[in-house]
C-alpha positions in Angstrom: 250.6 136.7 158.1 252.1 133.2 158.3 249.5 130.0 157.8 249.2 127.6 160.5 251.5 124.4 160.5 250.5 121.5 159.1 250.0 119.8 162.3 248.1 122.7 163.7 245.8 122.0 160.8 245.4 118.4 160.7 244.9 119.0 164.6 242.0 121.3 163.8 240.1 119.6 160.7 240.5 116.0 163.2 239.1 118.0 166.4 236.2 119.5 164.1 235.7 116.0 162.6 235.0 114.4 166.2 233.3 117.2 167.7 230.5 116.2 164.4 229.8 112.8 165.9 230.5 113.2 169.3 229.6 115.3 172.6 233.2 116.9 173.0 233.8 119.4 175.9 236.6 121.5 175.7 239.2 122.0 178.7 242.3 124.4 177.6 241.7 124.9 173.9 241.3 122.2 171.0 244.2 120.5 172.4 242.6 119.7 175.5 239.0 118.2 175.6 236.8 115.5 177.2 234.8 113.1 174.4 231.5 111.6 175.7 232.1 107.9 174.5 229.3 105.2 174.6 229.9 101.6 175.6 229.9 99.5 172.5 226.7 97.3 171.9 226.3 93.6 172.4 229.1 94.0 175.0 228.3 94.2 178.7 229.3 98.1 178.3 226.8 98.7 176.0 224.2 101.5 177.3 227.2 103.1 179.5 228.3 106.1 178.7 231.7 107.6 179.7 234.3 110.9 179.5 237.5 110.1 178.4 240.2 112.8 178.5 242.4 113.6 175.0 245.4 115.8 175.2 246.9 116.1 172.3 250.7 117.1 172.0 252.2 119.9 170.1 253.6 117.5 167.5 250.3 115.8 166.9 249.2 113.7 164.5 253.2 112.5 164.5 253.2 111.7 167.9 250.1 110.1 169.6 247.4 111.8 172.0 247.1 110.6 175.5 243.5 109.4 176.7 241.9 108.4 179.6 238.8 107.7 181.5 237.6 110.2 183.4 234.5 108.3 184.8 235.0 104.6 186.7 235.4 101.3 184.5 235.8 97.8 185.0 238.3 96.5 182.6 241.5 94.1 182.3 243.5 96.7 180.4 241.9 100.0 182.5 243.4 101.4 185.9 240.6 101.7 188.0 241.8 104.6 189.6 243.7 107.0 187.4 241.5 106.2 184.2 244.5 104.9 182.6 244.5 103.2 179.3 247.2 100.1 178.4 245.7 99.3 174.6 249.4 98.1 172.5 247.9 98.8 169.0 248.1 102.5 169.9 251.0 102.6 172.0 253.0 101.3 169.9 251.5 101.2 166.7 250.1 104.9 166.3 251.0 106.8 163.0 249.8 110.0 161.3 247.3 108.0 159.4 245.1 107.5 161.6 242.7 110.0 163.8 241.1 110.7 166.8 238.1 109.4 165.2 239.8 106.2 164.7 240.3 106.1 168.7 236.6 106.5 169.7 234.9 104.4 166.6 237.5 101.4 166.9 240.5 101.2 169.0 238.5 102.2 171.9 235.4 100.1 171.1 238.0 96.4 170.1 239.6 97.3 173.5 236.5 97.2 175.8 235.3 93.9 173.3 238.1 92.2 173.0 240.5 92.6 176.2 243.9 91.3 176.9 244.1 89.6 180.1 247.5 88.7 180.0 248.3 92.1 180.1 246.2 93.5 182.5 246.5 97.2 184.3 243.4 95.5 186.9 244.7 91.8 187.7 241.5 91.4 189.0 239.1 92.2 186.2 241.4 90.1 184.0 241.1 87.4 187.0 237.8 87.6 186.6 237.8 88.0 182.6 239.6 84.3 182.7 238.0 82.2 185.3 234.7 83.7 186.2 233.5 85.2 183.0 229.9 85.4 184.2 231.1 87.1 187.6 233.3 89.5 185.3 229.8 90.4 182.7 227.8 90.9 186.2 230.8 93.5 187.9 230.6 95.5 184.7 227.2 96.1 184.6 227.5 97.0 188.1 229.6 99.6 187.2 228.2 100.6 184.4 224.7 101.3 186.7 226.8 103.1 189.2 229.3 105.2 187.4 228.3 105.1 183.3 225.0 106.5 183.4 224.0 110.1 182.3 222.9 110.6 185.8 226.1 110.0 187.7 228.3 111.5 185.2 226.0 114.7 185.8 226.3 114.1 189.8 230.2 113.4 189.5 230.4 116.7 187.2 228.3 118.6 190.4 230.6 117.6 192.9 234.0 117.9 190.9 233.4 119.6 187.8 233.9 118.0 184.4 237.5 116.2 185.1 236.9 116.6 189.2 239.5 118.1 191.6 241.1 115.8 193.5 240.7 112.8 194.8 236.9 111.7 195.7 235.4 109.1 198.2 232.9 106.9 195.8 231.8 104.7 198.1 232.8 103.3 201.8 232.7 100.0 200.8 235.8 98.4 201.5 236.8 97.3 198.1 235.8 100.4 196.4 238.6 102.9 196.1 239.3 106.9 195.4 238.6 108.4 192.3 241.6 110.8 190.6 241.4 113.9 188.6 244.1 113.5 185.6 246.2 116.2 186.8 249.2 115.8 185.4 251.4 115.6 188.2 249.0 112.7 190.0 248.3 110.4 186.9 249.9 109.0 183.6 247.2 109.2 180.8 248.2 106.6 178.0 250.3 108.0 175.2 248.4 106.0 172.4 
């Protein structure tokens, strides 16, 4: 009986190691899985909660895992719709040193602190983020009442199950638009 690769073991020991500090629901093994991560405090996220999708690759910890938000958020450096995460520390930076613990406990946290506006993947949060900061503080909280809270991640997982199935109507208000699943073939999760 051979031993499991290295990576299949550093994979493990850093699933096992999250799942110990944070609500982690599995979707197609331990390569697959949904973290519950909490907005980070004395930020306007702060008391939001959201699910952000992993999938790690077969030749992880050496190549990066993608993520992205399964639940709505107002950010510079987030796609509104597909969840998608542009954070350059990770995309460019990631090595085997570091774990996904290291994604939820910092990266993940700086990002939503500290975004990049000149950057953005939501020209108008970072519009908002550089000329209106007030206006920007108030739209997150608004978000973070109507899609962070334990209550609508429980009514969005009713509807659509944990990741949903397609793309939902959130609201009729003109400037609100569909929600996506992260289905492979309809949205690019960040390779971190």
């Amino acid at each position: 009986m051979s031993s499991p690769s290295p990576g299949k073991r550093r994979m493990d020991t850093d699933v096992i190691k999250l799942e110990r500090k944070y609500d982690v629901t599995f979707l197609g093994g331990l390569h697959e899985f949904v973290v519950k991560f909490k907005g980070p405090s004395g930020t306007p996220y702060e008391g939001g909660v959201w699910k952000v999708r992993v999938d790690l690759p077969e030749k992880y910890p050496f190549k990066s895992p993608s993520i992205g938000f399964v639940n709505r958020i107002f950010h510079p450096n987030i796609d509104e719709g597909s969840g998608t995460v542009c954070l350059d520390v990770i995309n460019q930076s990631w090595t085997s040193l570091y774990d996904l613990s290291n994604i939820f406990e910092a990266f993940l946290p700086q990002l939503l602190s500290y975004p990049n506006p000149v950057d953005p993947l939501n020209g108008d949060a970072a519009a908002l983020y550089l000329h209106k900061r007030d206006d920007y503080d108030k739209k997150i909280k608004e978000y973070v009442n109507r899609y962070a809270t334990e209550e609508a991640l429980l009514e969005h997982e009713k509807k659509n199950g944990v990741l949903g199935n397609g793309s939902v109507e959130e609201s009729s208000d003109s400037e609100e638009s569909t929600l996506s699943d992260f289905s492979e073939n309809e949205t690019e999760t960040m390779e971190l």
